[in-house]
N, C-alpha and C positions, 0 to 999 in steps of 0.2 A: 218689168217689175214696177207696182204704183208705192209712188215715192213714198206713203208712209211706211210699206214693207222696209224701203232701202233705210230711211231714215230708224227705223226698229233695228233693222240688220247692223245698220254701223257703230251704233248705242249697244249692242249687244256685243259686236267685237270688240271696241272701247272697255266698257268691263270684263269680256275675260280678259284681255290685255292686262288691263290694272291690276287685275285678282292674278294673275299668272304674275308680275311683278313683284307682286307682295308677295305670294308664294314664294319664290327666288330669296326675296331678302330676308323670309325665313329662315332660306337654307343655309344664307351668309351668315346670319346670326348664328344658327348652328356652332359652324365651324369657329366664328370671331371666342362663342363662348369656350369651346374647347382648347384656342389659344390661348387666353385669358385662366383656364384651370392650371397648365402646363407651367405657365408662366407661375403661377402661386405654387405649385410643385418643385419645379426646377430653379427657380430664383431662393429660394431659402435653402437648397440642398450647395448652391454653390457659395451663395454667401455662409452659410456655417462652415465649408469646407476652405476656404481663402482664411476665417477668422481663426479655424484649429490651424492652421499651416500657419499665422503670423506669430499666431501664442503657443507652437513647440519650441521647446528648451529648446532644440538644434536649428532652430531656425536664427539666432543671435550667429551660433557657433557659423554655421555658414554664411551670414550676414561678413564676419570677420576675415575668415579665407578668401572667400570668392569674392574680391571687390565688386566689380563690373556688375558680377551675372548677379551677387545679393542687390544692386541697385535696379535690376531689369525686374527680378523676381519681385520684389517690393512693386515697384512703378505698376508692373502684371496684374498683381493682387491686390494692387486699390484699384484700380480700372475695373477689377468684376466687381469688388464691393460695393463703386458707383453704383454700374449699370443693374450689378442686380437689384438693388434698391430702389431703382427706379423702376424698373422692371416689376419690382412686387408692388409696388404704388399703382402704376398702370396697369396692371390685372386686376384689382381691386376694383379702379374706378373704371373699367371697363368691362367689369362683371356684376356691377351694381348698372350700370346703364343698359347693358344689354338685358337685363333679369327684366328690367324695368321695361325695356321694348317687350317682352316677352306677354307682361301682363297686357301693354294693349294690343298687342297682335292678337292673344286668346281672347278679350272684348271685343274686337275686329270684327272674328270670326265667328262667335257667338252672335252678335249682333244683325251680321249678316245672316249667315240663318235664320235667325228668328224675321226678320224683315221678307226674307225668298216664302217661309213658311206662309205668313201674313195676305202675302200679293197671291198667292198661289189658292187662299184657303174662300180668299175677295174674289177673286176673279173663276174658282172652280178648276185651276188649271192644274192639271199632274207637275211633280216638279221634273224637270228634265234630270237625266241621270247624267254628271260629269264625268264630261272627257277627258 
């Protein structure tokens, strides 16, 4: 093989390399965003549900009887209202960054294109169909 072929050949696997990376970390994004929805779903359904459970009339009343377990129950239900609070902050700001990868990943991929189109249109060359 004359080394400009090999040198073409390994600059060609180099890029789909890269382009299959970034494909990939599309799919992470994917998924990262759909964490990030669940979390803006499910963080507000437990925090409203922890905050009607502190503010029921019966809940003083069992506060009063049940020493011990009103002190676990308590301690229990500010621990979700932490973490879900946290939890809806972090979806938030992980669904604005990922949105945000989103837009340059679709620039990416436009761009690329339009560049494959260009060299293809310079040079005469059919564009290879991917694999």
């Amino acid at each position: 093989m004359p080394v400009d072929q090999e040198d073409h050949s390994t600059r060609t696997d180099i890029l789909k390399m890269l382009d299959s990376f970034i494909d990939q970390m599309s799919n992470i994004r994917k998924t990262l965003k759909a964490i990030s929805i669940s979390a803006l779903i499910l963080a507000p359904l437990a925090l409203a549900l922890s905050l009607y459970l502190i503010r029921h009339p019966s809940f003083l009343n069992l506060m009063d009887t049940r020493d011990e377990f009103g002190i676990v129950l308590v301690t229990l239900l500010s621990a979700v209202i932490v973490i879900s609070s946290i939890w809806i902050f972090t979806g938030i700001r992980q669904y604005r960054l990922i949105d945000s990868w989103s837009k340059r990943y679709d620039e990416y991929v436009r761009r690329k294109e339009e560049i494959d189109r260009e060299i293809a249109s310079n040079f005469g060359v059919a564009e290879e169909p991917e694999s």
